[in-house]
N, C-alpha and C positions, 0 to 999 in steps of 0.2 A: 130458373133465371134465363132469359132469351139472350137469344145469341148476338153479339154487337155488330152493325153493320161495320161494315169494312169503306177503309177509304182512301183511295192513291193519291198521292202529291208529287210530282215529276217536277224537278229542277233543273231547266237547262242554260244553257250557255248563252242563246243569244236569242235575235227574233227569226231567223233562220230556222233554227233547231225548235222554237217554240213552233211553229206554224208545219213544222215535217210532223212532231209527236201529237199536234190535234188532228192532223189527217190519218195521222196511223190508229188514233183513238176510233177517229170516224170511221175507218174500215174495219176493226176489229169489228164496232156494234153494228155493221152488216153482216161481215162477215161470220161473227162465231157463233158457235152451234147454242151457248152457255151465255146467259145476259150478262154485260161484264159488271165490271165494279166501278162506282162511281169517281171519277176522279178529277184535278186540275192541275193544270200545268203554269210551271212560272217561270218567268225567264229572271236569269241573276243577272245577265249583263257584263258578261264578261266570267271565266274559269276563277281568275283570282276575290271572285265576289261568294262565294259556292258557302267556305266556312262562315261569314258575318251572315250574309242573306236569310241561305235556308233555316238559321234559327230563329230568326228576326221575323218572320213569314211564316213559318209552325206559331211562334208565339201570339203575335199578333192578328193573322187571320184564319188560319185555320184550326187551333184549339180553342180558343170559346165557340167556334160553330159548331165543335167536331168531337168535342171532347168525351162522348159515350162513345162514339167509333173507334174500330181498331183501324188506327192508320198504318201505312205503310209508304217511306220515303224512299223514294229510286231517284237518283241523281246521276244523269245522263252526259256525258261527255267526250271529246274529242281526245285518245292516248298520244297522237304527237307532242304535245307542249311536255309532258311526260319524259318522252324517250329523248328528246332534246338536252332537255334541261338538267346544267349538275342540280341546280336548286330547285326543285319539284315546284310548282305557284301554291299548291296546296296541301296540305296533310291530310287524306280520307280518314286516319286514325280519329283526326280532332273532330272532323265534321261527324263520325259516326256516335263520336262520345258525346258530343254538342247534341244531337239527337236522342240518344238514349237516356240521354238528364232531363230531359222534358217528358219522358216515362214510355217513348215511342222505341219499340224493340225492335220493328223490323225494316230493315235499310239495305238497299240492293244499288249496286253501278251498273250503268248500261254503258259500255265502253266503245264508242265508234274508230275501231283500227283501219284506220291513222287518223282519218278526220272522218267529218260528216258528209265531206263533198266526195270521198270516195263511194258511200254508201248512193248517193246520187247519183253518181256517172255508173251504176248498176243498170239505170234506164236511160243509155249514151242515147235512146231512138226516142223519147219522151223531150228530152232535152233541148234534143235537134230539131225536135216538133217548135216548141215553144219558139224557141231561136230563128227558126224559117230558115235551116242551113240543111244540109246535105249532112247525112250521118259521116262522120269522117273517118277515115280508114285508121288512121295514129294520132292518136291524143298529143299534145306537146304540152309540156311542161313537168318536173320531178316529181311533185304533190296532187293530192286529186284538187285542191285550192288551186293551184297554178293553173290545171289544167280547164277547170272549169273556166275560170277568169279567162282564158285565150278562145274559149269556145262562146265565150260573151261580147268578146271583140270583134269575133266573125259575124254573128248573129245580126241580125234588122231588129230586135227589141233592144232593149238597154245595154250600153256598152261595157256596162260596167258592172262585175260581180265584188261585192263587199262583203268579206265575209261577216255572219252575224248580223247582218242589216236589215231593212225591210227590203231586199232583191228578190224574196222569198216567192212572189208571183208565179213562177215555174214550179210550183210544187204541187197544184192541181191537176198540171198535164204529169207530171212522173206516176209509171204505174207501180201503185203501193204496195203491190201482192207481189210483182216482180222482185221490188226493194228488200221487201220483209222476205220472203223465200231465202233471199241470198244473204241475208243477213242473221237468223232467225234463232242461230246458236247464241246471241250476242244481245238479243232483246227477246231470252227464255225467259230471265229473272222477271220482266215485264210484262209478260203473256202470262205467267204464272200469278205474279200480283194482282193483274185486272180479271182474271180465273176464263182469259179466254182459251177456247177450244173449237179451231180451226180443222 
């Protein structure tokens, strides 16, 4: 019997995080030594969309294409709303049982501690590029979100950072091997899934 092609589904939060995870696609397939594993990325639209979505999205478009593949869902998100929150926005228990009933066993989190704009401000000199500002000595504001948004205010392009939005145009100058280096414990489960070897 031959072996089922394999196949990633990445779920994330916004168009932000959609558009960092196809650049990190596109590096890995320079970058790795191992051709990766075919995959797509879908944005829910928000963290409290993750449980309805990604069932809704396995069902309807990707199990009739896919349905001899062994799929594998990794659902990528931001642990702030998390550590805030008495009342969590989501149960991972329900999304991974919601998953496992459609007969897909394997399900990983990519967890961005605390957001995604921290993972961002890893290339504070990519950022600065884009923006036309001077690298700056002290970030201001408590969240890496705040902090980017004050570095958006400084900046000569767009004034304005949203998180989640299409603001995402900065994300061609950030350098991705920087990003992923510093991050790389935290998007193993994902490096593993897509079988790259860097």
């Amino acid at each position: 019997m031959s072996k089922k092609i394999k196949y990633v589904v990445l779920f994330v939060e916004g168009e932000t995080e959609k558009e960092f995870y196809e650049s990190l696609i596109r590096f890995y397939r320079l970058k790795s030594k191992n051709a990766i594993t075919q995959s797509k990325v879908f944005n829910v639209k928000g963290i409290s969309r993750f449980e309805k979505t990604v069932t809704s999205k396995l069902k309807i478009e990707v199990l009739p294409k896919f349905h001899n593949s062994e799929i594998e869902v990794v659902c990528c998100y931001d642990t702030d709303v998390f550590e805030l929150a008495q009342k969590p926005p989501i149960n991972w228990k329900i999304v991974r049982k919601k998953v496992n009933d459609l007969g897909i066993n394997s399900f990983h989190e990519i967890k961005a501690v605390k957001m995604i704009e921290d993972w961002f401000l890893k290339d504070i000199v990519g950022l600065s590029q884009y923006l036309k500002i001077d690298v700056p000595k002290k970030l201001e504001g408590k969240s890496g979100y705040e902090k980017i948004k004050t570095l958006f205010k400084k900046g000569k392009k767009p004034k304005v950072y949203q998180k989640g939005s299409n603001t995402h145009k900065f994300i061609p100058d950030l350098n991705i091997q920087l990003i992923r280096d510093a991050v790389k414990d935290e998007l193993a489960p994902l490096e593993k899934a897509l079988s790259v070897k860097l």
